[in-house]
C-alpha positions in Angstrom: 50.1 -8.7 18.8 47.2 -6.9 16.9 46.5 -7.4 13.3 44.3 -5.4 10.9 42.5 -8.0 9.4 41.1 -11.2 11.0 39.5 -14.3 9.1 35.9 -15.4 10.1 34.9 -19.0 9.4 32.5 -17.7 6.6 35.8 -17.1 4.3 34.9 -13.1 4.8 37.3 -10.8 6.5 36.1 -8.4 9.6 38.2 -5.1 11.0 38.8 -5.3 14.2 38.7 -1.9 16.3 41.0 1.0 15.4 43.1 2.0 18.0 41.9 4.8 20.0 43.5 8.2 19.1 45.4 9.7 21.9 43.8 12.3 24.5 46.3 15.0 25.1 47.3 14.8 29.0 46.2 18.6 29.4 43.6 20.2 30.4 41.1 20.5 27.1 40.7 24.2 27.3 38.3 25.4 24.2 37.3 28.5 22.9 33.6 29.2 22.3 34.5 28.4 18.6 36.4 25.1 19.5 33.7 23.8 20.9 31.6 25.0 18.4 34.1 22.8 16.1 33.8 19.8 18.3 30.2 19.7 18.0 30.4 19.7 14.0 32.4 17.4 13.7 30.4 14.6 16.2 26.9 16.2 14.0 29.8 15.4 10.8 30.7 12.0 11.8 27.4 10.7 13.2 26.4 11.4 9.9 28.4 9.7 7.8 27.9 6.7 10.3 24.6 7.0 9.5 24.8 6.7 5.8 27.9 3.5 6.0 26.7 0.4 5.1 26.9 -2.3 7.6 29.2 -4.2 5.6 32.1 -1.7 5.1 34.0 -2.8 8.1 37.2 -0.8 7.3 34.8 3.0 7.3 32.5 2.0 10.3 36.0 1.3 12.1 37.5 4.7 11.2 34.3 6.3 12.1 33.6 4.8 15.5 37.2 5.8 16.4 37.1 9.8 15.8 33.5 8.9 17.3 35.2 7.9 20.4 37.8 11.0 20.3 35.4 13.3 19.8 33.4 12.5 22.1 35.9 12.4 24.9 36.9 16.1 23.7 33.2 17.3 24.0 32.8 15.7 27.6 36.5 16.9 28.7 36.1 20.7 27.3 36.4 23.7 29.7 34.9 26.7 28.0 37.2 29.8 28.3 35.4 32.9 27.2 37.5 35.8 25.8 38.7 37.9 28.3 40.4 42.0 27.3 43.8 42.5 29.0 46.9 43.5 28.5 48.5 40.3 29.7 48.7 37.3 26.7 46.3 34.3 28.0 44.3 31.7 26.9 42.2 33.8 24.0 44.6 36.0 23.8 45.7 37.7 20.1 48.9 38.2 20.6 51.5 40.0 17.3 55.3 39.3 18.1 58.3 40.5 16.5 61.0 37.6 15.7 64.7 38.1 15.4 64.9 40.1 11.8 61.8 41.6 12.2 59.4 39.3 11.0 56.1 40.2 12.9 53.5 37.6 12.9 50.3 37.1 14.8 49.0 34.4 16.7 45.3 33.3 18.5 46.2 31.5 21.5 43.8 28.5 21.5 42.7 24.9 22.4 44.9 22.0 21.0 42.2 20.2 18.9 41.5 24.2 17.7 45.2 24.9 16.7 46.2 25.9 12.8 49.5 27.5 13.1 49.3 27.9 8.9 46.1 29.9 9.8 47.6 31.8 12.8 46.6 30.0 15.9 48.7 28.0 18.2 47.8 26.0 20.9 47.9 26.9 24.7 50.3 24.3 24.9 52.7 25.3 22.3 56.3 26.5 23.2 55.8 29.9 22.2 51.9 30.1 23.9 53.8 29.0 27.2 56.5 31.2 27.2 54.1 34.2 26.4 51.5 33.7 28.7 51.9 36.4 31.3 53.8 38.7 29.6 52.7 42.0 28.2 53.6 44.4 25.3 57.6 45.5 25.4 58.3 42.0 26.8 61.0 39.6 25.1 61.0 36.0 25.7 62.9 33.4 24.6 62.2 30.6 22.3 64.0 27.8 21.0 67.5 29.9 21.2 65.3 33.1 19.2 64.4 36.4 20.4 61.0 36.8 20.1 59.3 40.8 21.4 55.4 41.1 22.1 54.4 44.1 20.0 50.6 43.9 21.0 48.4 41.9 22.7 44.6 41.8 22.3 
């Protein structure tokens, strides 16, 4: 069994690692942006390591973790440069017409890139799979809704 908090001899208390975040089992697929992202956020977190104090277990804990995910993301990631078509794919913008006619628009993009708020969804997604491959005109079907592709760029 793991606990948060051990007690050293001294009468102080130490963190013990944070568990590691999970790696996704897919393939990390990144956009030229992702990837950009990734590498902020290492430049982001090495410094606040940098600036931690070697006493504040609980931060340097937090830290070294996304440290460690971050990492693994940069060493894992397959850049996929933006390719035109007329088939949705990875990079693909893609506007869809739901049942009603709400149209919305979506950047098809890597997992750690994702922001559906913001309009991107990952590769991964329900919707990104079932669109992948189709074209303009085509209808899928998603969680029991209708959902057209009115344009994909």
């Amino acid at each position: 069994m793991s606990i948060a908090f051990v007690r050293e001899p001294e009468g102080g208390e130490a963190f013990e690692d944070l568990p590691d975040r999970p790696i996704s089992p897919h393939p990390n697929f990144v956009t030229p942006r992702g990837l950009a992202l990734i590498e902020a956020e290492l430049d982001r977190l090495h410094a606040e390591h940098a600036a931690l104090a070697p006493d504040d277990k609980a931060n340097l804990s937090r830290v070294n973790r996304d440290l460690r995910y971050w990492t693994a993301r940069r060493n894992s990631a397959q850049v996929v440069e933006p390719t035109p078509g007329d088939t949705v794919h990875f990079g693909s913008t893609v506007t869809v017409e739901r049942d009603g006619g709400q149209r919305q628009t979506f950047h098809i993009v890597g997992e750690d890139e994702s922001d559906p708020a913001k309009g991107s969804i990952a590769y991964v997604a329900p919707l990104a799979r079932a669109l992948t491959g189709k074209q303009a005109g085509d209808v899928v079907t998603v969680a029991d809704h209708e959902v057209e592709i009115i344009e994909v760029r």
